[in-house]
Backbone as CSV, one residue per row, in Angstrom:
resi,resn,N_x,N_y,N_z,CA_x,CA_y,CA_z,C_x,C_y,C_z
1,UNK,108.645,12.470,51.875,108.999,13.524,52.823,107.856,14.530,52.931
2,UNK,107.559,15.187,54.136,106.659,15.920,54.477,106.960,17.593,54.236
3,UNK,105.904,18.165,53.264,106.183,19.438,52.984,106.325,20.375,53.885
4,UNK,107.121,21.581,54.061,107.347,22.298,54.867,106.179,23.130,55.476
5,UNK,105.603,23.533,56.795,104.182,23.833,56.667,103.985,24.804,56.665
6,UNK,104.625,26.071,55.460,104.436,27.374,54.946,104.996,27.064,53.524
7,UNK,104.922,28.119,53.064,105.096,28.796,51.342,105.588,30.281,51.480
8,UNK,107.056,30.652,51.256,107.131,32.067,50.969,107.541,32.368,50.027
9,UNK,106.919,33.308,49.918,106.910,33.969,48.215,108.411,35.291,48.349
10,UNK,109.131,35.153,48.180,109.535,36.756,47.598,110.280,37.142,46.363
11,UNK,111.087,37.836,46.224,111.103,38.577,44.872,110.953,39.610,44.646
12,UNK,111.769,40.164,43.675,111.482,41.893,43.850,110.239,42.511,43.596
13,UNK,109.542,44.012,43.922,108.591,44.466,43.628,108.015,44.153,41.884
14,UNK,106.876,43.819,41.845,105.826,43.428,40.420,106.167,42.543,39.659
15,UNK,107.014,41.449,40.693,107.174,40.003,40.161,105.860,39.393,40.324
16,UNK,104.822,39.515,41.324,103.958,39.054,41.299,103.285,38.105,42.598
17,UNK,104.447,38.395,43.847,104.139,38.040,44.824,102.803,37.518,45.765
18,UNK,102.265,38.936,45.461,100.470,38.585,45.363,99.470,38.479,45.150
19,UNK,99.862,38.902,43.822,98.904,38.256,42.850,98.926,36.625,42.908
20,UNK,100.312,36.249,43.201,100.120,34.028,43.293,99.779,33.527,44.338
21,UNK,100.284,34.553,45.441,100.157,34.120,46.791,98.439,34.141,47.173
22,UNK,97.897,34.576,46.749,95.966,34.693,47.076,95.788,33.348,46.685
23,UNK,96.104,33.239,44.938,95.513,31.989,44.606,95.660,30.823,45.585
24,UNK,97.100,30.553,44.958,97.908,29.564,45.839,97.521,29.352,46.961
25,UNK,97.347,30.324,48.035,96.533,29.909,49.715,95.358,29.036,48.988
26,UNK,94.465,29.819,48.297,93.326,29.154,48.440,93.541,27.946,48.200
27,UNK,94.152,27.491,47.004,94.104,26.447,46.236,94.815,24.966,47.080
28,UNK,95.467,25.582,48.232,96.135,24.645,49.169,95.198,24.646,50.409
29,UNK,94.411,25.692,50.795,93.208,25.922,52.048,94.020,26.493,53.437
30,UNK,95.178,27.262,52.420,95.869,28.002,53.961,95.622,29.174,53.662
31,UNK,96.227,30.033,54.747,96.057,31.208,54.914,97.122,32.390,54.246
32,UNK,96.526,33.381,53.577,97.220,33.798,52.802,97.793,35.585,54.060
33,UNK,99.113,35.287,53.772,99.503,37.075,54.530,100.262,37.748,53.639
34,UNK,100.120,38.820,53.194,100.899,39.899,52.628,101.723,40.556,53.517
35,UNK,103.209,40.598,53.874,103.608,41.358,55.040,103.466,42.793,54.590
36,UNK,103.538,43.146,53.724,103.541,44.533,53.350,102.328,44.985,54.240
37,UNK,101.002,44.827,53.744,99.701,44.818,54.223,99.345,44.674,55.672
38,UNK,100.331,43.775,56.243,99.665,43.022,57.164,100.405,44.238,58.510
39,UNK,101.946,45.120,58.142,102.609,45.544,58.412,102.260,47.476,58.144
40,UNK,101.181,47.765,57.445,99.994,48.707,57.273,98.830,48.845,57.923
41,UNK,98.037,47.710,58.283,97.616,47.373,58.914,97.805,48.005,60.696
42,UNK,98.829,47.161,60.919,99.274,46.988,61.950,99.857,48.725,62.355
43,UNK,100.402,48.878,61.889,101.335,50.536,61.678,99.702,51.512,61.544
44,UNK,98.797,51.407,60.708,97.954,52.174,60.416,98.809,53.527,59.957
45,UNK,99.682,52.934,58.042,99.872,54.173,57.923,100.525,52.905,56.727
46,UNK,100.743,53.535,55.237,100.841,53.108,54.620,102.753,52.836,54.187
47,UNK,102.971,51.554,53.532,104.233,51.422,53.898,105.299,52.534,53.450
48,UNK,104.708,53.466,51.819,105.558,55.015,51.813,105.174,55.708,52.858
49,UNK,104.308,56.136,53.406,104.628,56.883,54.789,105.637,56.413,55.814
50,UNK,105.704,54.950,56.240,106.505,54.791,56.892,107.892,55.329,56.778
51,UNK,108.195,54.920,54.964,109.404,55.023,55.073,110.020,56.444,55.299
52,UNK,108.605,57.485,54.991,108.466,58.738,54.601,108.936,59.595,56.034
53,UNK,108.736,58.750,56.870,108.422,59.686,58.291,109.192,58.792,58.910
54,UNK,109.438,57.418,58.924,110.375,57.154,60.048,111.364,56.228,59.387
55,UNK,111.737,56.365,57.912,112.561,55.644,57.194,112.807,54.651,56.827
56,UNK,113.552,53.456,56.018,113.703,52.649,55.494,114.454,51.796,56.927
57,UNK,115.253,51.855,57.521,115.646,51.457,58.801,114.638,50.673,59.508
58,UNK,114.070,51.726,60.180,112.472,51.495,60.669,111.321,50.563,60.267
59,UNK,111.567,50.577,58.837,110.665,49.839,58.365,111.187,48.432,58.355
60,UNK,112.267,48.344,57.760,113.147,47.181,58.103,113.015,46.141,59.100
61,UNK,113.006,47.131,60.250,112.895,46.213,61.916,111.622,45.684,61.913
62,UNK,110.472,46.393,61.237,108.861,45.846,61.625,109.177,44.994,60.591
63,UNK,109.572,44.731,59.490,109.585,43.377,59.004,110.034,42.116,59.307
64,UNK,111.226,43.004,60.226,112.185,41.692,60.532,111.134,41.198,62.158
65,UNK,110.738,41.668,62.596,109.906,41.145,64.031,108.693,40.450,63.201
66,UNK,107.961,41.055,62.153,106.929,40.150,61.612,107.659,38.507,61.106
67,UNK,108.620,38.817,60.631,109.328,37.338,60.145,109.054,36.710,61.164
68,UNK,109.960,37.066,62.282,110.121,36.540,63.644,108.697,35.446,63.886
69,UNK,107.824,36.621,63.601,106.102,35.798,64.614,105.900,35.108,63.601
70,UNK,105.405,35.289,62.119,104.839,34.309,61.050,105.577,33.107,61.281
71,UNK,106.988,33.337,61.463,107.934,31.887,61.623,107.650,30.618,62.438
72,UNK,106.823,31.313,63.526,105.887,30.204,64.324,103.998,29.815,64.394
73,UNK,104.290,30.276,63.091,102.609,30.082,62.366,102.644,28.701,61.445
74,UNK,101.683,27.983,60.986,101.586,26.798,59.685,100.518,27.294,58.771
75,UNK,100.959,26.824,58.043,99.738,26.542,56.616,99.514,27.991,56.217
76,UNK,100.971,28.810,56.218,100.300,29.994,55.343,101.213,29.736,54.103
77,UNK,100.685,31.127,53.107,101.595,31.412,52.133,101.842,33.023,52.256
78,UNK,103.053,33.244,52.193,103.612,34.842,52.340,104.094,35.227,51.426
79,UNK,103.520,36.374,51.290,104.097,37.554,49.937,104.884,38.228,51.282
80,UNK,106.135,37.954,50.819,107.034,38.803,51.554,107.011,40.395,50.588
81,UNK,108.051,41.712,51.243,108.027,42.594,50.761,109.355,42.090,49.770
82,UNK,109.716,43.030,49.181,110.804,43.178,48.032,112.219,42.984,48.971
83,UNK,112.194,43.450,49.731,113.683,44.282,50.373,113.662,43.256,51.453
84,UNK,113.085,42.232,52.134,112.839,41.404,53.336,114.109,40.499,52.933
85,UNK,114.613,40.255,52.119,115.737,39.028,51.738,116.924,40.066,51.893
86,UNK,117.322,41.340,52.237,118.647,41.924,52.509,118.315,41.523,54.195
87,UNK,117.855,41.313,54.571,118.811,40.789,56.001,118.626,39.632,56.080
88,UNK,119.654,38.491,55.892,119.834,36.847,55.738,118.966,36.272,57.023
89,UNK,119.098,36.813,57.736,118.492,36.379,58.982,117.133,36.113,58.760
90,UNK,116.339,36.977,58.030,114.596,36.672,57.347,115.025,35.589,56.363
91,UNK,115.551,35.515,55.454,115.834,33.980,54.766,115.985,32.925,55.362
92,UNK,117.411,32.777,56.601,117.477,31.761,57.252,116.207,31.413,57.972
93,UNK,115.605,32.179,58.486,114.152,31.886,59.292,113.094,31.345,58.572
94,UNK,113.288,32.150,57.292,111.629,31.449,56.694,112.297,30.075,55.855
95,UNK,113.533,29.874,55.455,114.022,28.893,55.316,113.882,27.560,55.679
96,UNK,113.352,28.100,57.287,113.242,26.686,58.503,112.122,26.339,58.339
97,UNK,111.431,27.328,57.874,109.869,26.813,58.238,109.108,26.612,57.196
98,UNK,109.638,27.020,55.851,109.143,26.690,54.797,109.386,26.742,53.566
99,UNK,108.978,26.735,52.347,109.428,26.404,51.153,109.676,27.476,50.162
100,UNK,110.543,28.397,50.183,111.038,29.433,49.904,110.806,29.997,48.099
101,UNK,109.862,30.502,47.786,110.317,30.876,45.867,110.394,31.941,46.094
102,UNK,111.381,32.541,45.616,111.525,33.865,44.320,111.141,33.822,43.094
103,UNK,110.083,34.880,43.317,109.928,35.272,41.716,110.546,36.363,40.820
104,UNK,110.588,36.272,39.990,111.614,37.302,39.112,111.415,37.722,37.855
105,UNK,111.410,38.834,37.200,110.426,39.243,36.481,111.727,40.119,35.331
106,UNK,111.746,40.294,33.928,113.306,41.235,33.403,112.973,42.258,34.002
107,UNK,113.540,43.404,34.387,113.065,45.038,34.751,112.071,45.747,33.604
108,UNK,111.753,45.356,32.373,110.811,45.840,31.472,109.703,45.510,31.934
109,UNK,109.685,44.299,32.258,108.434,43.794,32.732,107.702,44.506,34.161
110,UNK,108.593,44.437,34.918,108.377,45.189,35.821,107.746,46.574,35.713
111,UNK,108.637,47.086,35.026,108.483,48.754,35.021,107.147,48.786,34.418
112,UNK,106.158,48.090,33.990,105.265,47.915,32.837,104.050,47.216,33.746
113,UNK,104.429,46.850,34.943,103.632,46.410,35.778,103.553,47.416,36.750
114,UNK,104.054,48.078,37.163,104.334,48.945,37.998,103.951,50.483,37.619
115,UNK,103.799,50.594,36.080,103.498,52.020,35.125,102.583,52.685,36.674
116,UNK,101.737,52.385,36.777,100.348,53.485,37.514,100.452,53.062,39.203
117,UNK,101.332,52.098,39.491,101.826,52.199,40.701,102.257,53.263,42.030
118,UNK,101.426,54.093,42.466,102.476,54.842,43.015,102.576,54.453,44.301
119,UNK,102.516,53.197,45.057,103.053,53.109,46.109,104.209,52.644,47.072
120,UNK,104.866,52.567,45.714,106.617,52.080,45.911,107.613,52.832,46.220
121,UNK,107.549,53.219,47.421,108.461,54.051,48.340,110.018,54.378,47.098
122,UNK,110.533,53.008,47.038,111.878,52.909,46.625,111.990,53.984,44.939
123,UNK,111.035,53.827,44.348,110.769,54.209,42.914,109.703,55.289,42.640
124,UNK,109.592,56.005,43.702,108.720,57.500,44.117,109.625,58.440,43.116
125,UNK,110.737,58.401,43.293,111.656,59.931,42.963,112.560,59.528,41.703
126,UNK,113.122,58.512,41.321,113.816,58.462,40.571,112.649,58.510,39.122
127,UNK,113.573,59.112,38.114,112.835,60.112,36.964,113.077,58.532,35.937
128,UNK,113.946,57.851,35.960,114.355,56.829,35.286,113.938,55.821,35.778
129,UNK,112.396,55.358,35.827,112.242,53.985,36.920,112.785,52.775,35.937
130,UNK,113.101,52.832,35.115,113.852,51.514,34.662,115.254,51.220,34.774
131,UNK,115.708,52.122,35.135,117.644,52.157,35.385,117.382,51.969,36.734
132,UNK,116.640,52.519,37.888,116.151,52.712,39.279,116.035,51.041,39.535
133,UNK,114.898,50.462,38.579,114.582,48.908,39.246,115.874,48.127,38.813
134,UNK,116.222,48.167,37.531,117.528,47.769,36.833,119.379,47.652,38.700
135,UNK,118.701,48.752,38.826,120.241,48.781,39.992,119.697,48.384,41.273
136,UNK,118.571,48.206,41.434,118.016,47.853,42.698,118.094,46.625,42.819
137,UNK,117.536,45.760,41.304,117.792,44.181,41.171,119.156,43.807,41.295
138,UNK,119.980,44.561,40.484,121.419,44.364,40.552,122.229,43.990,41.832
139,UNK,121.573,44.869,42.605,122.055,45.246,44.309,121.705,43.985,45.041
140,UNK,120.561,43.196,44.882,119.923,42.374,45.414,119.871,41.278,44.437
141,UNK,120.606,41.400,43.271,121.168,39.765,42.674,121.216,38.740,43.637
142,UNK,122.338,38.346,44.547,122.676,37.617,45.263,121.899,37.193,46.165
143,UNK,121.043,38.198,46.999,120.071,37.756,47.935,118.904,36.534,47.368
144,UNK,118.341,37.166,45.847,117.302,36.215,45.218,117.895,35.200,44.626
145,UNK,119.187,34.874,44.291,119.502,33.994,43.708,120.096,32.788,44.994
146,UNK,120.275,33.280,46.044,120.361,32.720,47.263,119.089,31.311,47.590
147,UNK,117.901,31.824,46.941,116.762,31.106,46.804,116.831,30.308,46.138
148,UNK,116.702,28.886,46.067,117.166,27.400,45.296,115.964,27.293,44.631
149,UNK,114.654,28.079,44.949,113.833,27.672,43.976,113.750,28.801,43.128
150,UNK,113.628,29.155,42.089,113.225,30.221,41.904,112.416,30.056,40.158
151,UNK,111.270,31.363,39.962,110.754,31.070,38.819,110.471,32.840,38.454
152,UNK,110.958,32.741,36.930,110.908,33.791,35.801,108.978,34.072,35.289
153,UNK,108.640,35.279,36.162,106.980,35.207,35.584,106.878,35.881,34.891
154,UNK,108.296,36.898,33.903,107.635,37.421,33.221,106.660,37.158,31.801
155,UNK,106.815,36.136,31.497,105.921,35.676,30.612,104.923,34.649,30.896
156,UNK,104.644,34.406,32.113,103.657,33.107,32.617,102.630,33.676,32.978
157,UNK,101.253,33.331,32.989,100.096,33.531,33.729,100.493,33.474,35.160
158,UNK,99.697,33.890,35.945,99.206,33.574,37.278,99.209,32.240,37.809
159,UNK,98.309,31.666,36.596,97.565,30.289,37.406,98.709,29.811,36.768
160,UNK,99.602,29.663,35.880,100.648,28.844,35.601,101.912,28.761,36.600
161,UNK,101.916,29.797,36.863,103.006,30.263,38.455,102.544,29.245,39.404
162,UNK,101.341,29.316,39.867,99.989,29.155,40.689,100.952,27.529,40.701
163,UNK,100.629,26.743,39.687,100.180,25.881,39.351,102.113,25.182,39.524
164,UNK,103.131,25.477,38.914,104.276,24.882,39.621,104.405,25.363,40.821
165,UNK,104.489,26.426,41.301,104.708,26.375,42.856,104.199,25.558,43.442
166,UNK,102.509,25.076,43.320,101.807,23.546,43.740,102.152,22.619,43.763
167,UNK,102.925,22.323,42.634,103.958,20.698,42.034,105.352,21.002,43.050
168,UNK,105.896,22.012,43.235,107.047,21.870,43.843,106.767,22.115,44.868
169,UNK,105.687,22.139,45.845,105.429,22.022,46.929,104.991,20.642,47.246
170,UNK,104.240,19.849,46.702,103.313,18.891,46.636,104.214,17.517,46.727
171,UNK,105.527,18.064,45.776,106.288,16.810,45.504,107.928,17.339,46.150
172,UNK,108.083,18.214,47.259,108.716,18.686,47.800,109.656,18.287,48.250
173,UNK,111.135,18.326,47.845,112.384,17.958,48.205,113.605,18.667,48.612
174,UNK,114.118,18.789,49.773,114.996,19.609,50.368,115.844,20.147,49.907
């Protein structure tokens, strides 16, 4: 059977989305998009400002129209944002077109990846960022576990991530 002709990555914030997703493009010779980035870019204003000035709503919709267009692109790999899997409709879509992982990381790990981070809109204000990521994952259990593939990085390298996402793409079954 013929592999799906994308790779999306998502998973909550400092699972590691793109940090695998760079390799991984290369290592397959597609094209790598960060929507976060690509959606900064485009906005010319960084994604906490967005949410800062025209809200989480707002930001929402420019993700959900970027789904829309990447959905009729091939041969990329996407670091989706964190929050892109609460509207099913971005799952069902990138679903169609390609080979879906979540990555997932305990919240220690996270919070520990994230220490000198400050550009995470969601985890700006709360004084407790480990109870903060802790209820955010909680909230969005269901959405990532919705994902049939999914892989635990908090203890894996990069290139080891790198390196099954390759095999379960390579040897790819519906």
């Amino acid at each position: 059977m013929q592999p799906p002709p994308n790779i999306v990555l998502t998973g909550f914030m400092g699972t590691g989305k793109t940090s695998v997703g760079a390799p991984l493009a290369r290592l397959l010779d597609f094209t790598f998009v960060d929507m976060d980035r690509l959606i900064e870019t485009r906005e010319q204003r960084s994604v906490r400002r967005i949410f800062d000035e025209a809200g989480e709503p707002a930001f929402r919709m420019l993700e959900r129209r970027l789904v829309v267009e990447l959905s009729h692109n091939t041969r990329q790999v996407i670091a989706t944002g964190g929050g892109v899997v609460l509207n099913p409709d971005n799952l069902q879509d990138f679903m169609r077109v390609a080979m879906v992982v979540c990555l997932w990381s305990r919240p220690e790990v996270i919070v520990q990846r994230l220490t000198t981070d400050t550009t995470r809109p969601l985890l700006d204000r709360p004084a407790d960022k480990l109870e903060s990521i802790r209820s955010l994952l909680e909230a969005r259990r269901a959405c990532y576990e919705s994902v049939p593939r999914r892989i635990d990085t908090s203890d894996l390298t990069t290139n080891h991530v790198v390196r099954q996402i390759e095999s379960w793409y390579r040897t790819f079954q519906p």
